[in-house]
C-alpha positions in Angstrom: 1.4 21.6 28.5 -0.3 20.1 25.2 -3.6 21.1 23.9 -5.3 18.7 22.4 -6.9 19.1 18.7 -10.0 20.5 20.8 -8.6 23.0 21.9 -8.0 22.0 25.4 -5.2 22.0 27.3 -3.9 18.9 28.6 -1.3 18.9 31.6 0.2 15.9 34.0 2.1 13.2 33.6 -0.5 10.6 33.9 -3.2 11.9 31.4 -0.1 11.5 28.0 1.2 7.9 27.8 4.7 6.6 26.6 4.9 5.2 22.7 5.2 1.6 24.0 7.0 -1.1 21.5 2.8 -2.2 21.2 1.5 1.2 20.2 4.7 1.5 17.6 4.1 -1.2 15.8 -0.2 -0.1 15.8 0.9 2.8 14.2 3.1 1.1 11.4 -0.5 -0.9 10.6 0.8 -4.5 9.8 -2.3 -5.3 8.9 -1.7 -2.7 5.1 1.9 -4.2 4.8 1.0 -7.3 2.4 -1.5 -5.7 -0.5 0.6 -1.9 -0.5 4.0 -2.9 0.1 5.5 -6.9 0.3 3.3 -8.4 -2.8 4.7 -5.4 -5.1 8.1 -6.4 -3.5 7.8 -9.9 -4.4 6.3 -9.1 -7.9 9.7 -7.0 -8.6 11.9 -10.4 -7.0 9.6 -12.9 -9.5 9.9 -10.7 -12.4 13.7 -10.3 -11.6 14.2 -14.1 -11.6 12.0 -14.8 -14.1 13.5 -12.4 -16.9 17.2 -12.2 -15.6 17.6 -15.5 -13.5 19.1 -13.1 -10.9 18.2 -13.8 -7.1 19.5 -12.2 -4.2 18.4 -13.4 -0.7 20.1 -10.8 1.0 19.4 -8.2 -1.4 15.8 -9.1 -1.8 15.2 -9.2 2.2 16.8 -5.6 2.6 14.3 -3.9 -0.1 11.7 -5.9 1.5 12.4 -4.4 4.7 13.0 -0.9 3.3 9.3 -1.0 1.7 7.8 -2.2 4.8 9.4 0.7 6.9 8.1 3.1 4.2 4.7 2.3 4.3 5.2 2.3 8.1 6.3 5.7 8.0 3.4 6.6 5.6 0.8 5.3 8.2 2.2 6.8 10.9 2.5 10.0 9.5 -1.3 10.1 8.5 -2.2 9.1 11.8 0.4 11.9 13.4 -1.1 15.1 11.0 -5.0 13.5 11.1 -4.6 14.1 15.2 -3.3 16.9 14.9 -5.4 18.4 12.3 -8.5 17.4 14.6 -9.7 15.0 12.0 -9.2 11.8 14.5 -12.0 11.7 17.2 -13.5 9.8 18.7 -16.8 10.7 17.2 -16.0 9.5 13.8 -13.2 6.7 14.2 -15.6 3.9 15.7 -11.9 1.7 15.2 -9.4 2.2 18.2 -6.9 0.6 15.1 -8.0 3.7 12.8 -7.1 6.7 15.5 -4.1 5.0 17.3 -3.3 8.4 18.7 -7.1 9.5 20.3 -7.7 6.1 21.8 -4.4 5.5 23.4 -3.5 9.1 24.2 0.3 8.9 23.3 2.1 12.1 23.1 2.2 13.7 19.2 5.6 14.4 19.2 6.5 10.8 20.2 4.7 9.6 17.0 6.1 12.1 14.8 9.6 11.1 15.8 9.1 7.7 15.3 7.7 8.6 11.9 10.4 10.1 11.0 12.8 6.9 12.6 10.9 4.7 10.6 12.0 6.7 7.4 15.5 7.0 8.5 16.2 3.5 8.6 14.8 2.4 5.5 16.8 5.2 4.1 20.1 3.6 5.4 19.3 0.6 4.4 18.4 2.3 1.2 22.4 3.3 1.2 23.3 -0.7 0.9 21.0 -0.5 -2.3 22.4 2.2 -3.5 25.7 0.6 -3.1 24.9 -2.5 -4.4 23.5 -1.8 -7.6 23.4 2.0 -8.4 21.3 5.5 -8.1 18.2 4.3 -10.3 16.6 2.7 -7.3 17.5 5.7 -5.7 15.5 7.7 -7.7 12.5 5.4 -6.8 12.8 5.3 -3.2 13.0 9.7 -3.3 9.8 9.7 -5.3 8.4 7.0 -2.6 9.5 9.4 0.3 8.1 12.3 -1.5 4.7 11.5 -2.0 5.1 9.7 1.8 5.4 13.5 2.7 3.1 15.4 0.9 0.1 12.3 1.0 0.2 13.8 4.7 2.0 16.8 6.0 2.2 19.5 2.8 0.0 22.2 2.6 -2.2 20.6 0.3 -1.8 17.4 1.5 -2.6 14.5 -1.3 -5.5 12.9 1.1 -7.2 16.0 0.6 -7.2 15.6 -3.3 -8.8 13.2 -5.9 -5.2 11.8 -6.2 -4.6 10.1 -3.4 -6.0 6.4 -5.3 -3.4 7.2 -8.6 -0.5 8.4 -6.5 -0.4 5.8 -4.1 -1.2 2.8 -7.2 1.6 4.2 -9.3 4.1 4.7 -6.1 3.3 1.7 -4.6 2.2 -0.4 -7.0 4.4 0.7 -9.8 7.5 2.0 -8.4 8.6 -0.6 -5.8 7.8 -3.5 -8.4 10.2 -1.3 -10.9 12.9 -0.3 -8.0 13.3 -3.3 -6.9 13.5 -5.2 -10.4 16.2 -2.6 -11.2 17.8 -3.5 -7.3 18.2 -7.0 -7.7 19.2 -6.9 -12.1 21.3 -3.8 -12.2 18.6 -3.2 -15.5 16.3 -0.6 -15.9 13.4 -2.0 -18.0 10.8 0.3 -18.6 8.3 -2.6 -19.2 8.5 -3.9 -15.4 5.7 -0.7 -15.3 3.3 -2.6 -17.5 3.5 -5.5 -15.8 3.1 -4.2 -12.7 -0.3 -2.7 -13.7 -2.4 -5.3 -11.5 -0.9 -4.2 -7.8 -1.2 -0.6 -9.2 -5.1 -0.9 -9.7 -4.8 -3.5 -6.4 -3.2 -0.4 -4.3 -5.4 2.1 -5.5 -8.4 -0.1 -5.1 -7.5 -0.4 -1.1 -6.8 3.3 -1.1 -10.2 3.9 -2.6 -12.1 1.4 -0.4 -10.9 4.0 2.7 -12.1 6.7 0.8 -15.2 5.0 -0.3 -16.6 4.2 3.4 -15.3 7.8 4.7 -17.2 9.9 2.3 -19.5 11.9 5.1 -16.5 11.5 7.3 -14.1 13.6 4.9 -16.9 16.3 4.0 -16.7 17.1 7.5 -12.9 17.4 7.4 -12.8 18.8 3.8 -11.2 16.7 2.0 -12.3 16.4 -1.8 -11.4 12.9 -2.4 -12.2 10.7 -5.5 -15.4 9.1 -4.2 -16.4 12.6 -2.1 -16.6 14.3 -5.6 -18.0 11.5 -7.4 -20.5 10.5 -5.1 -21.1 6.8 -3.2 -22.9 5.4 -6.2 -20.9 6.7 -9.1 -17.2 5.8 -7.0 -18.7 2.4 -6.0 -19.4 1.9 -9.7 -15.9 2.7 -10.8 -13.9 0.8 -7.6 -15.8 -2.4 -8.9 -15.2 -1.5 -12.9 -11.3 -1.1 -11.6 -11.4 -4.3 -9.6 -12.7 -6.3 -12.9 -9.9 -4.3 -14.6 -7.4 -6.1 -12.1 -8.8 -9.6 -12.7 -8.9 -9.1 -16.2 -5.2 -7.5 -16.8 -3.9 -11.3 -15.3 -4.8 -13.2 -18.2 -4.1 -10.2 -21.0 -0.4 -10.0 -19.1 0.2 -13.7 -18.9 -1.2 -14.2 -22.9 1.5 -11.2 -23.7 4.5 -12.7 -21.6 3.8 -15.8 -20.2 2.5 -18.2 -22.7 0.9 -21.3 -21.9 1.6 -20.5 -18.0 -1.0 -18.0 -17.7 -3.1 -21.6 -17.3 -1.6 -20.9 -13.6 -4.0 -18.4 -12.8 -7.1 -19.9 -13.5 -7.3 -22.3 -10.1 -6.4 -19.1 -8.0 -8.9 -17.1 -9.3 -11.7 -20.1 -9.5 -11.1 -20.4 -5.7 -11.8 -16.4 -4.9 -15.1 -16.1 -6.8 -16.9 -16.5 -3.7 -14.9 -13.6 -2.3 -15.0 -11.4 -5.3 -19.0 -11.5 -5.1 -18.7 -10.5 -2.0 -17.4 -7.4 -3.1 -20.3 -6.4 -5.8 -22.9 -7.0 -2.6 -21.0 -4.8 -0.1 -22.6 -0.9 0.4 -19.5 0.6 1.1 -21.0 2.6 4.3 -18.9 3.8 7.4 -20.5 1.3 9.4 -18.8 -1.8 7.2 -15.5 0.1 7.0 -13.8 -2.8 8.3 -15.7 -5.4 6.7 -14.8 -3.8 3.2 -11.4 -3.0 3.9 -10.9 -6.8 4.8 -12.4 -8.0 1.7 -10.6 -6.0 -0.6 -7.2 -7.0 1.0 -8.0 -10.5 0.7 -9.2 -9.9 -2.7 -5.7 -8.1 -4.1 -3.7 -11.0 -2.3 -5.9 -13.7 -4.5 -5.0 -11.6 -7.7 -1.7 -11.3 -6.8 -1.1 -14.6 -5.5 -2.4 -15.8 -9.1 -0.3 -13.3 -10.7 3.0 -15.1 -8.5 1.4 -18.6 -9.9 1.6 -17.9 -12.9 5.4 -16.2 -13.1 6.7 -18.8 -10.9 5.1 -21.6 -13.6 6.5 -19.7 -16.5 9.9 -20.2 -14.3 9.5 -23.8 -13.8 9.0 -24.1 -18.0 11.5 -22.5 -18.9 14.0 -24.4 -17.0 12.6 -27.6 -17.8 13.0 -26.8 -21.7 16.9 -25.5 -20.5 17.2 -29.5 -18.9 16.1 -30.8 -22.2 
C-alpha cells in the first residue's frame, strides 16, 4: 500500500503506473538541458580551444553527457521530494510537464531510483574523466552532486532558501564551464570563473524566473525564496537589472580578452532585441509561468550563442595571424 501526499491510501495494481522510457526522460526535463547544463559545457570546450588549442571529441562528448545526466538527476529529484512533500498537486501545477509524478501517477520509489541511476552513470563516466585528466574535475563534479542533493532532499533543502538562484548560477554556470576547461587542458585556471560570469547570471536568471512566477505557490509550501522575500515588484526589478548585467558582461569580457572579435556579438544580440523586450513587458504571474520560462531560455541561448560567436571569431583570428 502507498499513501499518497494526502494522506490517502492508495492500493491495486492498476491505480500506480510503470516508469515508462516516456515518463523517464519527462522527468530528466530536456527542455532545462541547453541554458543549465550543455551551453556552460560548450563555453568550457570554446574556452579550452581557444586558450590551449586542445580539443577532445571524445572527451568533450563524455563531460557533455555527464552534465546532462546531472541536471537530469537534479530535476528528477525535485520532482521525487516536491511529491512527496505534498507540494505537487494538482491544484497548483496547472503543467502536467511541472508535476510529472501527480499527473501520471508513477510509483515514488520508481522515480527516486531512477534519480539515483541517472547520478550513477554520470558518475562512471565521471571515472573516465578522472582518468583522463586528473582529480580537479573531480572536485567539481562532488560539489555539482552535493548541491544536486541538498537543492532537494536535506533537511533544509536549498529551494526552500534565498540561495537557490546563487547556488545553482555558480554550480552550474560556473563550475561545469571551469571542470570541463580543466577536463579537456589538464590546467586549472582560476580565470575560466570570470569568464564564465554570463551563464552564471543566465542560470540563475532561469532559476529565478521559476521562483518569480511561484511566489503565492511557495508561501503555501513555505519556502522563503529570493523573490518570496523580496516581493513580485522588487525581485522582477532585480531579475531584469541581472539580465542587463548578462548582456552587458559580453562586451566588457570580449574588450578584456577578445579584442577586435567582440565585434561578433553585436549581430547576435541586434537580432534578440525583440525578444529581450519581451522580457521587460512580461508580469511574471503563475498564469504565464510557461510563457516566461520560454522567453528567458531563449533569451540565455541568444547571449550565449553571441558569447560562442565571438570566442569562436577570436579563434578564427588567431589562426589566420599563425598562417601569416
Amino acid at each position: 500500500m502507498y499513501v499518497s501526499p494526502a494522506g490517502k491510501p492508495e492500493t491495486g495494481s492498476g491505480q500506480m503506473q510503470k516508469l515508462t522510457p516516456l515518463m523517464a526522460l519527462r522527468l530528466a526535463a530536456p527542455h532545462t538541458w541547453p541554458p543549465a547544463s550543455v551551453t556552460p559545457a560548450i563555453l568550457g570546450v570554446l574556452l579550452a580551444l581557444d586558450r590551449t588549442g586542445r580539443f577532445s571529441p571524445l572527451l568533450s562528448a563524455a563531460l557533455l553527457l555527464i552534465v546532462i545526466l546531472m541536471q537530469s538527476a537534479a530535476n528528477t529529484f525535485n520532482d521525487y521530494y516536491d511529491y512527496i512533500k505534498g507540494l505537487d498537486t494538482k491544484e497548483n501545477s496547472d503543467e502536467p510537464e511541472d508535476a510529472v509524478l501527480v499527473y501520471n501517477r508513477i510509483r515514488p520509489r520508481a522515480v527516486l531510483y531512477l534519480a539515483i541511476a541517472f547520478l550513477a552513470a554520470a558518475g562512471l563516466l565521471g571515472v573516465y574523466v578522472v582518468f583522463l585528466s586528473g582529480p580537479v574535475p573531480l572536485f567539481a563534479g562532488l560539489a555539482g552532486a552535493a548541491a544536486l542533493v541538498l537543492y532537494s532532499a536535506s533537511p533544509l533543502p536549498i529551494s526552500f532558501l534565498p540561495l537557490g538562484e546563487a547556488v545553482s548560477g555558480f554550480v552550474m554556470g560556473g563550475l561545469i564551464p571551469f571542470g570541463v576547461y580543466t577536463a579537456v587542458t589538464g590546467r586549472t585556471d582560476p580565470e575560466i570563473l570570470l569568464l564564465s560570469f554570463p551563464c552564471v547570471i543566465g542560470v540563475g536568471l532561469v532559476m529565478m524566473t521559476n521562483n518569480l512566477c511561484d511566489i503565492e505557490r511557495d508561501a503555501l509550501a513555505g519556502r522563503k525564496t529570493l523573490p518570496r522575500l523580496l516581493g513580485r515588484e522588487r525581485a522582477r526589478k532585480l531579475y531584469l537589472a541581472l539580465f542587463l548585467l548578462m548582456l552587458l558582461s559580453l562586451p566588457l569580457i570580449g574588450l578584456w580578452r577578445f579584442g577586435f572579435a567582440v565585434l561578433g556579438i553585436a549581430p547576435v544580440l541586434l537580432a534578440g532585441l525583440p525578444l529581450f523586450k519581451r522580457l521587460f513587458h512580461l508580469a511574471y504571474l503563475h498564469t504565464q509561468r510557461a510563457l516566461c520560462f520560454k522567453m528567458i531560455i531563449l533569451a540565455d541561448l541568444l547571449a550565449y550563442t553571441a558569447y560562442f560567436v565571438m570566442i569562436l571569431l577570436h579563434i578564427f583570428l588567431q589562426l589566420s595571424v599563425k598562417g601569416e
